[in-house]
Backbone as a printed PyTorch tensor [residue, N CA C, xyz], in Angstrom:
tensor([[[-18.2030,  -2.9930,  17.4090],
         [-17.7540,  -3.4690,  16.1280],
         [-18.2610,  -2.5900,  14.9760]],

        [[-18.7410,  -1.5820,  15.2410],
         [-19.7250,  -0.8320,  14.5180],
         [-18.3390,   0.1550,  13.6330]],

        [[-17.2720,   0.3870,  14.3310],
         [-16.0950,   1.1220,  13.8650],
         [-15.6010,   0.4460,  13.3560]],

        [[-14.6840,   1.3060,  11.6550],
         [-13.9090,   0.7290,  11.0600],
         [-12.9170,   0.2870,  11.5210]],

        [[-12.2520,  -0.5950,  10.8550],
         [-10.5540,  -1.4550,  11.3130],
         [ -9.9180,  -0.5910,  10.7540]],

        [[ -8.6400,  -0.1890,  11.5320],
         [ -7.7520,   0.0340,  10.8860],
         [ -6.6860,  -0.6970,   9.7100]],

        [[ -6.3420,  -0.5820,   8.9410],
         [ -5.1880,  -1.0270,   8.3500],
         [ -4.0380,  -0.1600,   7.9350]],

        [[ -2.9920,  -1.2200,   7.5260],
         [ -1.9000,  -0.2080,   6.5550],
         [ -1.7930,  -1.0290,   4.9030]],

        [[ -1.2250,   0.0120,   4.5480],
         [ -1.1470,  -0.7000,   3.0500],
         [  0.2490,  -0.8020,   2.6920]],

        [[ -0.1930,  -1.8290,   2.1040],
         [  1.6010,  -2.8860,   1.5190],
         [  1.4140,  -2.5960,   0.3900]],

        [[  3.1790,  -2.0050,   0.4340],
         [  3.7670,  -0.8470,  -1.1760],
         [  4.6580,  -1.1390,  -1.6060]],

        [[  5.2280,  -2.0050,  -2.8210],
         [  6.4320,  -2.0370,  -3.2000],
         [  6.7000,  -0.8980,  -4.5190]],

        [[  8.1080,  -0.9080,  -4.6680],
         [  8.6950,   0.3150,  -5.5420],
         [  8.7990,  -0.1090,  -6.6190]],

        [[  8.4080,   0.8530,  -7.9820],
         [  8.4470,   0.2060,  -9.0180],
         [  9.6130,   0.7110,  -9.9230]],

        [[ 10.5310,   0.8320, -10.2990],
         [ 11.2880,   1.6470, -10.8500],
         [ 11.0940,   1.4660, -12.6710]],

        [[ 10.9310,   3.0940, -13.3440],
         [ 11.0700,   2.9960, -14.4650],
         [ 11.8970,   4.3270, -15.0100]],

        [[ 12.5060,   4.0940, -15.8730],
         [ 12.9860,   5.1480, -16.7440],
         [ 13.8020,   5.8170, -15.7910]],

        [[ 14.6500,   5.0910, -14.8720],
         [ 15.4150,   5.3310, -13.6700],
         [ 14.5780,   5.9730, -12.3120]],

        [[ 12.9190,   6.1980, -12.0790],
         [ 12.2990,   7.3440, -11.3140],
         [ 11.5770,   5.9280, -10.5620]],

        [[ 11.6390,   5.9940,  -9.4020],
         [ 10.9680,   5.3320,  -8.0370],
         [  9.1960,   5.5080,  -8.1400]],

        [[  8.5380,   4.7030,  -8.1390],
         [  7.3170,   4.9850,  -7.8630],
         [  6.4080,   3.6040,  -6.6590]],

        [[  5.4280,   4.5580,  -5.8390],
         [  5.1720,   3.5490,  -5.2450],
         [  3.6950,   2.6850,  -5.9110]],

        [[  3.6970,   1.4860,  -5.2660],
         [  2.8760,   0.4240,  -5.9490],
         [  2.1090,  -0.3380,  -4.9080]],

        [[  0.9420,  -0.0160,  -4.7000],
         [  0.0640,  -0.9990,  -3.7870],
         [ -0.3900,  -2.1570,  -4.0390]],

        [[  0.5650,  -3.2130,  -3.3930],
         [  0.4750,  -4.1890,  -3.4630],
         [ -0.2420,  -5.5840,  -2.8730]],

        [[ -1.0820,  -4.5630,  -1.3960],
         [ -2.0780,  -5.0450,  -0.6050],
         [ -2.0970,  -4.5990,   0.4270]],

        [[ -2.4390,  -5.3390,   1.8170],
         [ -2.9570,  -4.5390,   2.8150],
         [ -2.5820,  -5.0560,   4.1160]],

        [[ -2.5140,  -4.9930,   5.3610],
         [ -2.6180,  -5.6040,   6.3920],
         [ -3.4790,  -5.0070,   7.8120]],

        [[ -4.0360,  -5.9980,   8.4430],
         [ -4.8830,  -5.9540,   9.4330],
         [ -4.4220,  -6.3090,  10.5940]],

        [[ -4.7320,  -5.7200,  11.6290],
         [ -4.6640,  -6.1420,  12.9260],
         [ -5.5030,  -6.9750,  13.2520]],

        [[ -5.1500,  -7.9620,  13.5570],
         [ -6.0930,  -9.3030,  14.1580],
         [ -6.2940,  -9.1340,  16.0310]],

        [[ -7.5460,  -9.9710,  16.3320],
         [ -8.3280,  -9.5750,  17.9760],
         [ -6.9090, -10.3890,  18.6940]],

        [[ -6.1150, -11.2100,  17.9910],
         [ -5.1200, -11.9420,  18.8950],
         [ -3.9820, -11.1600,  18.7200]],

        [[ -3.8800, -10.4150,  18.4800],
         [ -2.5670,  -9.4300,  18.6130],
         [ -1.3730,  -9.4450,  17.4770]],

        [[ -1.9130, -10.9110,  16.5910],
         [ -1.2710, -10.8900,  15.0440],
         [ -1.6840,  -9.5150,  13.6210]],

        [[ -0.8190, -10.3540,  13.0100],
         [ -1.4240,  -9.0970,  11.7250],
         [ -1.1870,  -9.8780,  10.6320]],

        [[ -1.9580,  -9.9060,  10.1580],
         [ -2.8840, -10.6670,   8.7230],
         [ -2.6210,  -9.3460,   7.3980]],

        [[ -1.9470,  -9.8510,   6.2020],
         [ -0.9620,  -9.4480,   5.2740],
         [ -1.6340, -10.3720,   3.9850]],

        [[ -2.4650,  -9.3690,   3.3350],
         [ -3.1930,  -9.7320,   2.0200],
         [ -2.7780,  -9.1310,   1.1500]],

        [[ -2.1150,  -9.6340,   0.3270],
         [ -1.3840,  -9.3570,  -1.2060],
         [ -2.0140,  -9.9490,  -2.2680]],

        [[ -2.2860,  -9.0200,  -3.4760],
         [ -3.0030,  -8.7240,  -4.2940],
         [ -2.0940,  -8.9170,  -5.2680]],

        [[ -0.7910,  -8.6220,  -5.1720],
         [ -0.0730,  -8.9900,  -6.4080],
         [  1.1220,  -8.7740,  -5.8720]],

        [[  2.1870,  -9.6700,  -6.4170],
         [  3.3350,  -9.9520,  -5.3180],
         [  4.7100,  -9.0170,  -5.9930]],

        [[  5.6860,  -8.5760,  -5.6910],
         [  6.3790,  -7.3940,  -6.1530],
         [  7.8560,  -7.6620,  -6.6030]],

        [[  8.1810,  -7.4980,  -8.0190],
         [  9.2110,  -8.5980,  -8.6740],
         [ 10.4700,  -9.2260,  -7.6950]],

        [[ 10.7540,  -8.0650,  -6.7170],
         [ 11.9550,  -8.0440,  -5.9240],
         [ 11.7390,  -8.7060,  -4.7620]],

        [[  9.9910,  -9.0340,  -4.2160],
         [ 10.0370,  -9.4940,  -3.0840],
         [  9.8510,  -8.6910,  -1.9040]],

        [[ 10.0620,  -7.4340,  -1.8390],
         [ 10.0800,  -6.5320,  -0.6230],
         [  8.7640,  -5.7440,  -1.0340]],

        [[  8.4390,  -5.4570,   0.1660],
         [  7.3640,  -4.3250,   0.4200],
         [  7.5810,  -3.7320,   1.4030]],

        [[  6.8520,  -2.3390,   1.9050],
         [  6.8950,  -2.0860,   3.5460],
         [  5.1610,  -1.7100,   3.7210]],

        [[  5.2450,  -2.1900,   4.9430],
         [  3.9700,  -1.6610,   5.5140],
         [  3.9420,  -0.4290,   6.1580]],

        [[  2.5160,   0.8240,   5.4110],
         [  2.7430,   2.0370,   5.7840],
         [  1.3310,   2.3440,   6.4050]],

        [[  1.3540,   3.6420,   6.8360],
         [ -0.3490,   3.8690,   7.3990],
         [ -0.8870,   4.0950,   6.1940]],

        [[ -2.4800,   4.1580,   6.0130],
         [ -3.1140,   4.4290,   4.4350],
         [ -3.3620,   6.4020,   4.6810]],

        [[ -2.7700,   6.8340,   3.3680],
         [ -2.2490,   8.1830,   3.6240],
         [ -4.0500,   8.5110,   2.9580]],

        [[ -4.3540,   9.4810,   3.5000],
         [ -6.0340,  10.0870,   3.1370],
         [ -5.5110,  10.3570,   1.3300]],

        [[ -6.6990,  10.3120,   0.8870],
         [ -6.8650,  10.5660,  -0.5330],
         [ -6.7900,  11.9220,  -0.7710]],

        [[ -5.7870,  12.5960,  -2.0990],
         [ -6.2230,  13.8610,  -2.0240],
         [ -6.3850,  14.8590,  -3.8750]],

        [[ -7.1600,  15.4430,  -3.7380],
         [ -7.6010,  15.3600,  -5.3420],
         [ -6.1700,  15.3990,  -5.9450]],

        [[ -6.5840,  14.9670,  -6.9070],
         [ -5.0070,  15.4300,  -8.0200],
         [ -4.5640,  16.5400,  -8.4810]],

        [[ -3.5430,  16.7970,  -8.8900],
         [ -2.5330,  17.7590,  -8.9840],
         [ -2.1030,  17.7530, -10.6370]],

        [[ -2.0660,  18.7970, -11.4030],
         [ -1.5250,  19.1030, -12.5270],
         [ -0.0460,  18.0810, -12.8380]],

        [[  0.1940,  17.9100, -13.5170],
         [  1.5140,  16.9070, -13.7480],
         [  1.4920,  15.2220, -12.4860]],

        [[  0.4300,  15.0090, -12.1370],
         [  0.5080,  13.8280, -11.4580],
         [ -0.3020,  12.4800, -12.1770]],

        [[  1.5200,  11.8270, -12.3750],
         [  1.5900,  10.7830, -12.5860],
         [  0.6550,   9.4420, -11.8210]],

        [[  0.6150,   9.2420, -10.8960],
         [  0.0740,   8.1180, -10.2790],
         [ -1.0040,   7.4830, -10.7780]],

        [[ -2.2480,   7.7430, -11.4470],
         [ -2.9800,   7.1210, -12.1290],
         [ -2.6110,   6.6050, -13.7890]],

        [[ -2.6470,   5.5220, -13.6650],
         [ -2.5220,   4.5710, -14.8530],
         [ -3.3060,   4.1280, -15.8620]]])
């Protein structure tokens, strides 16, 4: 138990000024019974999300938008 859990993170799309952006909206876990446990942090106007793998962090980039 000493190893981290995996998860993925739950992303819905935010659209502004016509341009797609993604939005983390929470997380999900693999549970020891073979379920998966889906914690949302804030729920996404449209209702949809997808669950993705959590992509590694990587420094930022000149013209990047993503921080708010």
């Amino acid at each position: 138990m000493d190893t981290p859990k995996s998860y993925l993170e739950a992303v819905a799309t935010i659209t502004h000024n016509g341009k797609r952006y993604p939005h983390r909206v929470g997380a999900a876990f693999l549970n020891s019974d073979g379920t998966i446990g889906v914690v949302l942090n804030s729920l996404p106007l449209d209702g949809r999300f997808v669950l993705r793998p959590v992509r590694p962090k990587s420094p930022s980039t000149p013209g990047d938008d993503s921080a708010e």
